[in-house]
C-alpha positions in Angstrom: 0.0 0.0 0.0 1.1 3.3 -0.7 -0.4 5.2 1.7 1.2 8.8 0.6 -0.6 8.9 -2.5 -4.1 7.5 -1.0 -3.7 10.7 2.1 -2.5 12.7 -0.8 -6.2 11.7 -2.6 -8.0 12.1 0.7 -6.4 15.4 0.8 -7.7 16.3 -3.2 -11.1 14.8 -2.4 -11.4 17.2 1.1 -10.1 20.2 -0.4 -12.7 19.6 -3.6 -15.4 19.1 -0.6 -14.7 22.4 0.9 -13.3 20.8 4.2 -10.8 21.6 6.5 -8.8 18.9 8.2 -10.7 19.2 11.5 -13.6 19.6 9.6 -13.0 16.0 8.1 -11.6 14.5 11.3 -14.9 15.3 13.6 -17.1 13.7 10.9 -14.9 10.8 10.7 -14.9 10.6 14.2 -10.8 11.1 14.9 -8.1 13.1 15.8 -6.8 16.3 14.1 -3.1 14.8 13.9 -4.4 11.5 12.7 -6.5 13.0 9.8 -3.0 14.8 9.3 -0.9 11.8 9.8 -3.2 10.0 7.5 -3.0 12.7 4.5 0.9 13.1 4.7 1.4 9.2 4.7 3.1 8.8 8.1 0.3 6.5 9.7 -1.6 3.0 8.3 -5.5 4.0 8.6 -8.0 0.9 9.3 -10.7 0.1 7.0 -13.2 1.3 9.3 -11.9 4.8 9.2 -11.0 4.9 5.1 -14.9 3.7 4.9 -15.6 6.6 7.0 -13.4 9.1 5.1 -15.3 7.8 1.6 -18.4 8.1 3.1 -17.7 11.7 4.5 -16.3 13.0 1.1 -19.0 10.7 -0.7 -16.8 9.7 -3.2 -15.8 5.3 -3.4 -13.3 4.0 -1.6 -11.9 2.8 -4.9 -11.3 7.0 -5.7 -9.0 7.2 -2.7 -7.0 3.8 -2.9 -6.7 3.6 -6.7 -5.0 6.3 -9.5 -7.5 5.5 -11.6 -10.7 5.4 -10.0 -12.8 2.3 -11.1 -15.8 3.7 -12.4 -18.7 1.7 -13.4 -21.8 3.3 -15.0 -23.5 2.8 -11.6 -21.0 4.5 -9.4 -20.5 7.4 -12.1 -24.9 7.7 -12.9 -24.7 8.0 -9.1 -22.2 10.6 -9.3 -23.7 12.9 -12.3 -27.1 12.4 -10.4 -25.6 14.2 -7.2 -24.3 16.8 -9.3 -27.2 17.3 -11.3 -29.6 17.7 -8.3 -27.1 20.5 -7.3 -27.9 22.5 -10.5 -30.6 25.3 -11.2 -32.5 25.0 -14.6 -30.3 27.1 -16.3 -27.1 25.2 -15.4 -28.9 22.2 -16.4 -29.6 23.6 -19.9 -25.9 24.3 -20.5 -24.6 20.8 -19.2 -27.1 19.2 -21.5 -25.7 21.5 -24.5 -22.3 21.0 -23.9 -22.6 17.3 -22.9 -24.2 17.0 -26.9 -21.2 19.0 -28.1 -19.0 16.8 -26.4 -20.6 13.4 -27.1 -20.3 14.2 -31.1 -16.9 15.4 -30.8 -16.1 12.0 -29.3 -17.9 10.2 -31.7 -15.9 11.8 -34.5 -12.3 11.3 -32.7 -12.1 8.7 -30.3 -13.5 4.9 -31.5 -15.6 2.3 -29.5 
């Protein structure tokens, strides 16, 4: 396990969240300096708490352990949906253009 680049993803996913470290750690339910420890890489967290992180920064656990996260159309229609329900009408009439624009232009460069 390399657990500097999973804190280092915790630290992306919290940051994208809006969270501070203490923030993070009282949801999870731990310490200041272990959240720390955790994102710098200088401490092994349990399963329990990397659940907990996920589940705090609702993103799979998969997105923290992994590079690549591995998405399947469940996890990422789950995803869209979240994001969606945060949009008003007029966002949601430019993500549908420019999700059109973009689903031609990958039709025309990138194959099956």
């Amino acid at each position: 396990m390399r657990y500097y680049e999973i804190g280092q993803r915790i630290r992306h996913y919290r940051k994208a969240c809006g969270l501070s470290q203490e923030a993070l750690a009282e949801e999870v339910g731990i310490s200041v300096t272990h959240m720390s420890h955790i994102e710098t890489g200088n401490t092994k967290l349990s399963l329990p708490v990397l659940v907990s992180i996920a589940e705090a920064l609702s993103v799979q656990t998969d997105a923290l352990l992994y590079d690549t996260p591995r998405f399947s159309k469940t996890v990422a229609s789950e995803h869209i949906q979240n994001l969606l329900d945060s949009c008003t009408t007029e966002q949601l009439y430019v993500i549908i253009d420019t999700l059109e624009a973009l689903k031609v232009s990958l039709d025309k460069h990138v194959g099956d």
